[in-house]
Structure formats: structure tokens, C-alpha cells
TORMIDREN-331021 format. One record per residue (C-alpha): residue number from 0; residue in one letter; x, y, z. Coordinates in steps of 0.5 Angstrom, whole numbers, padded with zeros to 4 digits, m for minus. Example, Ala and Ser with C-alpha at 12.3 -4.5 7.8 and 13.67 -1.06 7.14 Angstrom:
BEGIN
resi;resn;px;py;pz
0;A;0025;m0009;0016
1;S;0027;m0002;0014
REM end
This chain:
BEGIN
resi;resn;px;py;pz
0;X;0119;0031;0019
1;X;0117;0032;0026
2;X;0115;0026;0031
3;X;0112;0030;0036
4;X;0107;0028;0040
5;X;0099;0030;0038
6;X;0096;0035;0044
7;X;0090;0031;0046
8;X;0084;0037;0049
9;X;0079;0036;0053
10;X;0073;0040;0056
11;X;0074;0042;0063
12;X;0067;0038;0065
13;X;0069;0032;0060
14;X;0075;0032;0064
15;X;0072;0033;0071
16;X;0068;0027;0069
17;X;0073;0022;0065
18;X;0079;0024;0068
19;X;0080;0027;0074
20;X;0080;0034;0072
21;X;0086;0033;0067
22;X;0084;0037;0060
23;X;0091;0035;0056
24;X;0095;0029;0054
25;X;0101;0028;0049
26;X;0098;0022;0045
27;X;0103;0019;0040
28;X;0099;0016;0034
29;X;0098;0016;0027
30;X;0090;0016;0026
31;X;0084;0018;0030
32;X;0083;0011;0033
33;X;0090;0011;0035
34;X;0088;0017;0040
35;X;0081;0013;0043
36;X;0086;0007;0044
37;X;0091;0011;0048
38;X;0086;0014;0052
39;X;0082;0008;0054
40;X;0089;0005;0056
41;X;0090;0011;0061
42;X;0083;0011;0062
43;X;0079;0004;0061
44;X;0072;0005;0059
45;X;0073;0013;0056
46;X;0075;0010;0049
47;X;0067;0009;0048
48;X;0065;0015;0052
49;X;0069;0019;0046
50;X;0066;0015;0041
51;X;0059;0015;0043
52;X;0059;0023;0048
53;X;0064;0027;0042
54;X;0066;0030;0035
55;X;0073;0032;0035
56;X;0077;0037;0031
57;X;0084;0036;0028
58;X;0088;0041;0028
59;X;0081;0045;0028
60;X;0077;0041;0023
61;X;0071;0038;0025
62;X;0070;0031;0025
63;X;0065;0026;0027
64;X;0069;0021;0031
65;X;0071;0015;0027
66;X;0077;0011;0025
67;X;0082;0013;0020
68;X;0082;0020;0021
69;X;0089;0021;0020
70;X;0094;0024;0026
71;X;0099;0028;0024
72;X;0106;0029;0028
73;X;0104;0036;0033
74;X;0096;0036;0031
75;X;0092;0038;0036
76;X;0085;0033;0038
77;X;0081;0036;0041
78;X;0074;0032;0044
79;X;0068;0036;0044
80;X;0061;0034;0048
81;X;0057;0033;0043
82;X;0050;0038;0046
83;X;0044;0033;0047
84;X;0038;0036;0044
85;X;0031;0035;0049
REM end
């Protein structure tokens, strides 16, 4: 079994805003809530935008974000803004 890292996707307009422009990171962890910590750790204060401002895809399955998604070695997580309705 492989122990890649996950590749961790986001938006051109959520990167601009979060993280400089960046729109792709190697993350190693085992579930979802692994990923945010890791991110809030590069970039404090975005694991709480990722909770409240994104659904997430896991190797291309939607998911609402939450805790003990599981991530395996090599997936693709990939945050999506979620569209606000007015």
C-alpha cells in the first residue's frame, strides 16, 4: 500500500483569498479533520473557513466537511466554495 501524500485542491478564488494564490498541497492524514488541521497549520485560521465556506470531494465524492472522512494514501481532496444564495 502506498503512502502517498493526499493532493489537497483548491479554487483559484479560495486560493487567492486563503493562501496566496497556492491551489495545491500534498497533505499527509488519515481522515478529513486530519487535512483542515494541516492547512490551519500552514495557514492559521483557514481550518475554520474550510469548515464553515466548503463541501469537499474525496476522490470525486461530495461530502459536507466534517471529521472522520477517511483519507486514503494518494486521494484527491478538493474544497469547494459552497454558492451562497441571496
Amino acid at each position: 500500500m502506498s503512502d502517498a501524500p493526499a493532493r489537497v485542491v483548491f479554487t483559484t478564488g479560495f486560493s487567492r483569498r486563503y493562501t496566496g494564490g497556492v491551489t495545491e498541497f500534498a497533505i499527509e492524514a488519515k481522515t478529513l479533520r486530519g487535512v483542515i488541521k494541516a492547512m490551519d497549520a500552514l495557514y492559521p485560521g483557514l481550518g475554520d473557513h474550510l469548515e464553515e465556506e466548503t463541501t469537499v470531494a474525496i476522490d470525486g465524492e461530495l461530502h459536507e466537511v466534517g471529521y472522520f472522512q477517511p483519507v486514503k494514501p494518494g486521494a484527491e481532496v478538493f474544497f469547494i466554495p459552497k454558492i451562497e444564495g441571496g
